[in-house]
N, C-alpha and C positions, 0 to 999 in steps of 0.2 A: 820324691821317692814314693809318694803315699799314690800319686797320680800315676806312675809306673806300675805298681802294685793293683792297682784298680783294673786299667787298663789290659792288663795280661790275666785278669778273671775271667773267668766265662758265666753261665747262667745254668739252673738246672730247670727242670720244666715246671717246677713249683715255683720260680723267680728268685730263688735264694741263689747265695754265691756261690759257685762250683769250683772249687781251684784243682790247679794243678802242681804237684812240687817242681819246685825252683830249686832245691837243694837236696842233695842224697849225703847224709853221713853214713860210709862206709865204716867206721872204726868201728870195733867190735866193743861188746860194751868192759865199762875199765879202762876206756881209752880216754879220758874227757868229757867224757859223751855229753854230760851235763853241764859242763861250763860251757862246751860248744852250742846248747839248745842254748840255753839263756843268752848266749852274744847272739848266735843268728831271730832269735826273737829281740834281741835290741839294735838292732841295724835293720830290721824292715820284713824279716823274713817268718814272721809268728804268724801262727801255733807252729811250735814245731816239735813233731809226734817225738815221740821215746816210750822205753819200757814202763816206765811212769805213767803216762799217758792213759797206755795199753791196760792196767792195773787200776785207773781213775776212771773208767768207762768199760771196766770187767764185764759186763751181760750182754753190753754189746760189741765190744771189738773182740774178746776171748772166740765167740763163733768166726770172726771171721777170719781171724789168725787160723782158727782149727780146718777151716777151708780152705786156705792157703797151703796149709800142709799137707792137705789133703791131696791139690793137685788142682784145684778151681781159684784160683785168687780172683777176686772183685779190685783191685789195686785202687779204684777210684770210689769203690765205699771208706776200702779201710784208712785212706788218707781225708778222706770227706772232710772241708774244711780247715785242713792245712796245708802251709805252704813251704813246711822240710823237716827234715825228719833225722834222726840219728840215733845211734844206740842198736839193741835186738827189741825188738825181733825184725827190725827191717835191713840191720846192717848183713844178715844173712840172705838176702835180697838184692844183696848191692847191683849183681847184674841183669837182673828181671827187669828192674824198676829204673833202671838208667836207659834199659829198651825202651817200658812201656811213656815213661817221661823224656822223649830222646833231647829235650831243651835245656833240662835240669844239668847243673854243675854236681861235681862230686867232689867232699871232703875227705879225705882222710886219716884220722889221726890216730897216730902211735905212740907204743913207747916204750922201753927196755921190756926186753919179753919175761926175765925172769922177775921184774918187779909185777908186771899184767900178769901173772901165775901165781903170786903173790897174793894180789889183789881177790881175783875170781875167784883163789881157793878160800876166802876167807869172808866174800860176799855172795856175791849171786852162785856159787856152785857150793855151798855150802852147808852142811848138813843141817846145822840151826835155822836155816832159813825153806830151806824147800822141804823137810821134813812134814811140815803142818801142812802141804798143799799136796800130800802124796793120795792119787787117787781124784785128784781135782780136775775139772778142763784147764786150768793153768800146771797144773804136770807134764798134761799132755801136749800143754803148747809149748814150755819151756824145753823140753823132749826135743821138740820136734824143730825147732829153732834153732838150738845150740846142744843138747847134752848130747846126741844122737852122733854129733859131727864128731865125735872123739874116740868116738869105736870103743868105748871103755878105757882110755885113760887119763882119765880124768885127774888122777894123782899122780903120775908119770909125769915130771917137770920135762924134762929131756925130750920127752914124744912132745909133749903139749906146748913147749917155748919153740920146738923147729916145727911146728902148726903152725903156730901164731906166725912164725916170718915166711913160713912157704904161703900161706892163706893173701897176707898183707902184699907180698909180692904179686900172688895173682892178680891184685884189682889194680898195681901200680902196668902190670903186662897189658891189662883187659880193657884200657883205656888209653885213649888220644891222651898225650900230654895238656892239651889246652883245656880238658874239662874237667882236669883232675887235681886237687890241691891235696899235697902232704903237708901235714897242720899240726903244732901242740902249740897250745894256748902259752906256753913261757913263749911263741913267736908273737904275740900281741896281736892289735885291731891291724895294723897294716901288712900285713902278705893278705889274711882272709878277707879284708875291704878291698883290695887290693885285685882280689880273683873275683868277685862279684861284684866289681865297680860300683860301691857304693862310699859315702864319706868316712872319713874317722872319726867316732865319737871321741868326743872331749873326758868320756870315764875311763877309768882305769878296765881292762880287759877281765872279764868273771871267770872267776877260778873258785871251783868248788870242787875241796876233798872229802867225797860223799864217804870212806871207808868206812870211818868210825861212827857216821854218824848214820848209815844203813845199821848196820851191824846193832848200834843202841836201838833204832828205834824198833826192829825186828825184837830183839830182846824183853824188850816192853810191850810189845802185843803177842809175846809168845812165840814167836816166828811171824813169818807171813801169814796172814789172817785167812783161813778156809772159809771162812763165810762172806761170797758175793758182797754184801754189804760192806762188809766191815771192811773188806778189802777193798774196795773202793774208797772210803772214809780213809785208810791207813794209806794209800798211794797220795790225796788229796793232800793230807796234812805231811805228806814226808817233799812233794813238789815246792810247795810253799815255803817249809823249813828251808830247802836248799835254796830256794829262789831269794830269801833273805839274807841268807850268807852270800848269795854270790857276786853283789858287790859293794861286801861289807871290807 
């Protein structure tokens, strides 16, 4: 597999490795997003970007996200170095980046929509947490990624659960069946080995319920940390926390 992987890199003109994603996670974030990076980085397919990621290298991918939105995307800066990606700010992308990668497979994974309503109102779209970043370039990215897409109803379950299934629909419409897997991690290593032809590890499949454990660590730095630094510091150490549990 590693000789597969090598193989299908390329070269930048500095001699370092230039990839290109092999895997697009469509699922919105709340969707798994984080058990599914951590399985596709244990089968072969690591780094694999996330919002996390985006938040662990704030000074430099926040400009590039804010270009993206802007209407210039770089698609081959802002992945520089990874080979799949899942979660936001990319799963709002799904179809740019399935063009600008036409070789890449796509995941993606759902789940009862009023539990994902559930969820985002009490993680990532929630007052406790974005409160501290108000006025930030990550305001402006999270904005312009996801809170923008709701037209203001944000607190509207009814509007916001027939989003989430009409959205989810579009990418199952917007794709060839063969590049496109519907995925939740209770279906284990084999369907997602399975669509990427790769083996089945011998561990148990990583499942990480990040809810509680965003929510405390956000808590404990007061929110999402406004300052560059810290917020990088605060994304590193909440990666790692989850990366621990997920296949504990």
């Amino acid at each position: 597999m590693i000789a597969r992987k090598v193989a299908q890199a390329g070269f930048d003109g500095a001699g370092g490795v230039k990839m290109a994603l092999e895997v697009i996670g469509a699922g919105l974030g709340r969707n798994a997003t984080f058990s599914l990076k951590f399985a596709l980085e244990h089968i072969g397919y690591g780094p694999c970007y996330h919002m996390s990621e985006v938040l662990a290298d704030g000074r430099r991918a926040i400009p590039l996200w804010l270009d993206v939105i802007g209407g210039t995307p770089d698609w081959d800066a802002v992945f520089a170095g990874f080979r799949s990606t899942t979660d936001y700010p990319a799963c709002s992308y799904w179809r740019e980046l399935a063009d600008h990668f036409p070789q890449a497979k796509v995941v993606l994974t759902t789940r009862d929509p009023d539990s994902w309503f559930d969820s985002v109102s009490d993680t990532i779209f929630s007052a406790r947490m974005n409160d501290s970043v108000k006025g930030t370039p990550f305001e402006a990215l999270l904005d312009g990624v996801a809170i923008s897409h709701f037209d203001g109803h944000l607190t509207d379950r009814a509007w916001m659960t027939d989003w989430y299934l009409r959205r989810n629909q579009a990418v199952v419409d917007g794709l060839p069946p063969e590049r496109l897997l519907q995925f939740h991690p209770r279906d284990g290593w084999e369907p997602l080995c399975a669509f990427l032809g790769v083996p089945v590890p011998d561990s148990p499949f990583p499942r990480v319920n990040s809810r509680d454990e965003l929510g405390a660590q956000s808590d404990e730095h007061g929110g999402i940390p406004a300052d560059p630094v810290a917020r990088e510091g605060f994304a590193r150490e909440y990666i790692e926390a989850m990366r621990a549990k997920a296949f504990s």
